[in-house]
N, C-alpha and C positions, 0 to 999 in steps of 0.2 A: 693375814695376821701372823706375826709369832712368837705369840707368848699365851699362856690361857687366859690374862686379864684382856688383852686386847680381843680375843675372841667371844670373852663373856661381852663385852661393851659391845663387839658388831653384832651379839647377839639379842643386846638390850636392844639395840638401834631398829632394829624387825620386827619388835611387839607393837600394837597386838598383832598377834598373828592367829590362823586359826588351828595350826597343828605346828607342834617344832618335833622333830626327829634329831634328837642327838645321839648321832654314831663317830661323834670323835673320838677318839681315844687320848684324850686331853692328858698329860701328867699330872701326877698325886703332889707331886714336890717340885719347888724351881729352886735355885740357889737366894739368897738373902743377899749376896754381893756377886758383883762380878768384876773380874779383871779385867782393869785398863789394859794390859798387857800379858801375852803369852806367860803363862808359868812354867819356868823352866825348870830342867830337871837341874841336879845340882849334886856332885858328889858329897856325901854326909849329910845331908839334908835330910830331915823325914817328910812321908810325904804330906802333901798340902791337908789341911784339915778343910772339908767344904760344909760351911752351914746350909741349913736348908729350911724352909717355910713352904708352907700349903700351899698351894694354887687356890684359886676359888673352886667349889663347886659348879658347876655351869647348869646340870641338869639340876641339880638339886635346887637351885636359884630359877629358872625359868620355871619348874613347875611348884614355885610357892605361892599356897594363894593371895589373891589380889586381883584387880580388876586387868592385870598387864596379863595375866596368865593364858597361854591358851587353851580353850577346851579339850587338846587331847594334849599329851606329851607322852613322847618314844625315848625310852632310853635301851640302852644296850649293855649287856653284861656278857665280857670276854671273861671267861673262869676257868680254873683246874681242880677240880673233885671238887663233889658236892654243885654241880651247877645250878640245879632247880631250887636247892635251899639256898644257896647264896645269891642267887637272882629273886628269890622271893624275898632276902633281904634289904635286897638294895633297892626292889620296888616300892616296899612301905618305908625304908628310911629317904627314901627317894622328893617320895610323895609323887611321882610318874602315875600315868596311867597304863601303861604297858610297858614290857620288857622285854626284848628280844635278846635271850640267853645263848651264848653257845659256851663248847667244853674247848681251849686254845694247849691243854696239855700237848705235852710232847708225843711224837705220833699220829695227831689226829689231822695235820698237815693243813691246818686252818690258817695260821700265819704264812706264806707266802704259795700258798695254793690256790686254787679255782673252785671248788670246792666246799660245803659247810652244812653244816647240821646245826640247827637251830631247836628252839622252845620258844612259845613265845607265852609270854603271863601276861594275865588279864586282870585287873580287879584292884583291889588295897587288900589289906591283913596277912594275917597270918596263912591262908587259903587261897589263893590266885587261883582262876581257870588256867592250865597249861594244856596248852596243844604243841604237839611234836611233831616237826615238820621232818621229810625224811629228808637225804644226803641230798643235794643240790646243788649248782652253780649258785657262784655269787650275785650274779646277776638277776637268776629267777628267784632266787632269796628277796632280793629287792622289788623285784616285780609283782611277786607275792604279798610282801608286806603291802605295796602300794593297793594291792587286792581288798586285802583285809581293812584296812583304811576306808575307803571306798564304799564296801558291804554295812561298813558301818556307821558313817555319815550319812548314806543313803535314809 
C-alpha cells in the first residue's frame, strides 16, 4: 500500500480477525491534490500553498464496534510529554483495547535506534491499568507484547 486509505481497505479486507495490532505510523494529513507535474521553483513566485485533508483513522475504524471488530485491538502511541496521559487519551478516544505507549522526544533515541521504553494501557476510561516495561530492544519489545497477548487469550 501507499497511501492510508489503501491501507485502511487492505485492512478491512482481513476482518474478521481475532486480534489486529496497529503499529503503523500512518499520517494525520495527505494533500487534497496532487501534481501531474514537478512544481517548480520559480524566481518571484511565492511558495506553493498545499491543501491538506485527514487520512482516515485506521485504528479508530477497526476497533469500532460491530460484529467485523476483533476481540482485542493494539494500538500504539509515539508521544513527547505527557505520554501515559496522552496515551490514555487515545485509548478511550480510540476505543482500542490496549496501548502500547512510548516517550519519541528528542533524546530518548527511539526513532532511529534499537532500543525503547514502553507503557503499556490496559482497559477503557479515564483509569487504564499501566504497566512499565523497562529499556529494551525492539525486538523483545515485540516479543513481549506477543507474550502479553498470549497470557491473555490463554
Amino acid at each position: 500500500v501507499t497511501t492510508a486509505a489503501e491501507m485502511l481497505a487492505a485492512c478491512r479486507e482481513e476482518l474478521p480477525c481475532d486480534i489486529a495490532v496497529c503499529a503503523a505510523a500512518v499520517a494525520d494529513w495527505t494533500p487534497e491534490k496532487f501534481a501531474a507535474e514537478k512544481i517548480k521553483k520559480s524566481d518571484g513566485k511565492k511558495t506553493p500553498a498545499i491543501a491538506l485533508k485527514e487520512n482516515p483513522d485506521i485504528l479508530q475504524t477497526i476497533a469500532a464496534p460491530g460484529n467485523m471488530r476483533p476481540p482485542l485491538v493494539i494500538g500504539f502511541a509515539a508521544e513527547t510529554g505527557d505520554v501515559i496521559e496522552r496515551a490514555t487519551v487515545k485509548l478511550e478516544k480510540k476505543g482500542c483495547d490496549w496501548i502500547v505507549a512510548n516517550d519519541v522526544s528528542e533524546g530518548t533515541d527511539t526513532f532511529g535506534g534499537d532500543e525503547n521504553t514502553v507503557h503499556l494501557l490496559k482497559g477503557s476510561g479515564k483509569k487504564p491499568s499501566v504497566t512499565d516495561w523497562p529499556r529494551m530492544s525492539k525486538s523483545a519489545v515485540a516479543q513481549k507484547l506477543v507474550d502479553e497477548i498470549i497470557t491473555t487469550l490463554i
